[in-house]
N, C-alpha and C positions, 0 to 999 in steps of 0.2 A: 330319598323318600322310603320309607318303612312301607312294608305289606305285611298281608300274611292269606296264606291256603286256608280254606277249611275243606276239611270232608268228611261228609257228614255219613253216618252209615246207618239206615234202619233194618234190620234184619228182622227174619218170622221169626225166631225162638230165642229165646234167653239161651238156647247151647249154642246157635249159632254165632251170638254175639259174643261168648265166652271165648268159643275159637278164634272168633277175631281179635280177641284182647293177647288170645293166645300167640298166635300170627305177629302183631306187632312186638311183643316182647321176645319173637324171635329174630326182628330186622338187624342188619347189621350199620354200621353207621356209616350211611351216604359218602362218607371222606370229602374230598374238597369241594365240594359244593359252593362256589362265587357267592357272598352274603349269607347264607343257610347261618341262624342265627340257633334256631330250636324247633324240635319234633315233642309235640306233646298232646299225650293221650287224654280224651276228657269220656268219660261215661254220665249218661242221664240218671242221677239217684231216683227217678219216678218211674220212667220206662227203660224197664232193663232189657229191651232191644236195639238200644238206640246209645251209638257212641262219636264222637267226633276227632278225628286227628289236624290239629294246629302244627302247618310248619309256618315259621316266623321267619322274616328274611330282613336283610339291609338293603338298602338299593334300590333302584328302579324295578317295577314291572314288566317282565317280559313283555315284547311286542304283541306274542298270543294272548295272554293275559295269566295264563298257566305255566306254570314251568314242570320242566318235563321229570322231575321229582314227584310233582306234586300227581302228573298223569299215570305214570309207573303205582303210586300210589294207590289212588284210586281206581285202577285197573286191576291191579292186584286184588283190594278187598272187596270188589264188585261181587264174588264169588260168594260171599256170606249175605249178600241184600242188596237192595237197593241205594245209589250212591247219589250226593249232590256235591258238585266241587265247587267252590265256589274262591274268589278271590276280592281282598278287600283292601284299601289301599288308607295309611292314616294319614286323619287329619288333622284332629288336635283333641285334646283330653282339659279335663276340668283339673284346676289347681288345688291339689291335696296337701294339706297339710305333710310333710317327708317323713316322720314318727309314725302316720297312722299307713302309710304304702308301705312301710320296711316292715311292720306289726304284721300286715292283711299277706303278702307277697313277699315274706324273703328269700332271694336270691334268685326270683325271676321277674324274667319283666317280656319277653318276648315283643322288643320291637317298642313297646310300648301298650299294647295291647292287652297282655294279665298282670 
């Protein structure tokens, strides 16, 4: 079964969220992480204090419901704002045409999710 992390980050200031964008493009790559599929960064184009990181996994959900990537994560950025972690488990997607998902989404897919 597919999942995936979110954590969501609302920060007070457009500097604080910058350093957080900053932060992330300083991480290093988790290495072998069991299923760790994709780490991807999304920012809100309306509130530019507000950003969210997606890891993507294969496999079953932790028994916690979090995996401790995802906790390290969100502990870390907790320091620029306010955190929500959340975890969400797929369940089935509507049937798109395959020409208009390779158009919208080349070369990710995260699980199923983007």
């Amino acid at each position: 079964m597919d999942w995936i992390e979110i954590i969501q980050l609302r920060t007070s200031t457009r500097t604080d969220c910058n350093a957080a964008v900053a932060a992330f493009h300083e991480l290093s790559s988790p290495g072998q992480e069991n299923g760790l599929e994709d780490i991807i960064l999304l920012r809100n184009p309306v509130l530019d204090t507000d950003m969210e990181i997606f890891i993507c996994w294969r496999g079953d959900v932790p028994q916690g419901g979090k995996s401790g990537l995802g906790l390290q994560l969100a502990s870390a950025f907790s320091e620029y704002g306010r955190i929500y972690h959340s975890v969400w488990r797929y369940e089935t997607s509507l049937m798109m045409k395959q020409e208009a998902k390779r158009i919208s989404n080349p070369g990710r897919n995260c699980g199923g999710f983007l």
